[in-house]
N, C-alpha and C positions, 0 to 999 in steps of 0.2 A: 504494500500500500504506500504510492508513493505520497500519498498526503493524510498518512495515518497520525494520529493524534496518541499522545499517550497518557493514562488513567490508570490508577493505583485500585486495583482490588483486594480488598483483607491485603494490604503490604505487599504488592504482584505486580509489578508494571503491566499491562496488555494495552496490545494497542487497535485501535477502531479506528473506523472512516469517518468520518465527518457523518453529521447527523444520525448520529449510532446512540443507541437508547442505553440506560444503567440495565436494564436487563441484555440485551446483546453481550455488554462488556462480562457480565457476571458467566454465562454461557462459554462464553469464549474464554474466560480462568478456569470454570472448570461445567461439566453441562449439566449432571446431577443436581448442582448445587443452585444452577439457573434453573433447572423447572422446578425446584424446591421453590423458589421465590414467582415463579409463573401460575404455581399453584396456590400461593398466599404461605407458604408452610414456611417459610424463612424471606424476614424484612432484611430493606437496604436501609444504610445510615451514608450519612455523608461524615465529613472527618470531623464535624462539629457534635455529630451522634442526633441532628436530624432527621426524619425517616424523609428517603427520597422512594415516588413512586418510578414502579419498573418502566414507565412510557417516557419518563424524563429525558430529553436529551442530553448527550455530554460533550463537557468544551477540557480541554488540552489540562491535564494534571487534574482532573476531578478525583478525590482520594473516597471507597465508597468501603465499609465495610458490611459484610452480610453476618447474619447473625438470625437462628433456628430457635423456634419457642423449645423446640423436643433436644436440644442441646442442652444436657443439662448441668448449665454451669459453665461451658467450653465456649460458648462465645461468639467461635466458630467455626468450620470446619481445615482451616489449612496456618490459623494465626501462629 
C-alpha cells in the first residue's frame, strides 16, 4: 500500500488504506479478535480508553486498544 497509513492496535503497528475503519484495522492484527468486536463481544478504546465505534474511520497513528467482556481480567488478547 503505497499510501498506507499506520495505527497502533493493542501496541501493533498495522497498516491500512486510507478511509479504513477501527474494525478493518482490528481484523487485519488479528481476525478472531475483529469478528469478536463485529459481533459486539469485544469493544475498541482509543488511547484515551474512549470507546470508538467499529464504523469509525482512521487517520495516521490512531492508537486503538481492544478489550473482551469474557476476558477475565487480561484486558486483552495479544497486550
Amino acid at each position: 500500500m503505497s499510501d498506507a497509513i499506520c495505527v497502533f492496535v493493542n501496541e501493533h503497528p498495522v497498516e491500512v488504506g486510507p478511509g479504513s475503519t477501527v474494525l478493518r484495522a482490528v481484523r487485519l492484527f488479528d481476525a478472531a479478535l475483529g469478528e469478536r468486536v463485529a459481533r459486539g463481544e469485544a469493544t475498541v478504546t482509543d488511547g484515551r480508553g474512549i470507546p470508538v465505534p467499529p464504523d469509525v474511520l482512521l487517520s495516521h497513528g490512531a492508537i486503538l486498544r481492544v478489550t473482551a467482556a469474557s476476558d477475565a481480567g487480561a484486558g486483552d488478547a495479544h497486550a
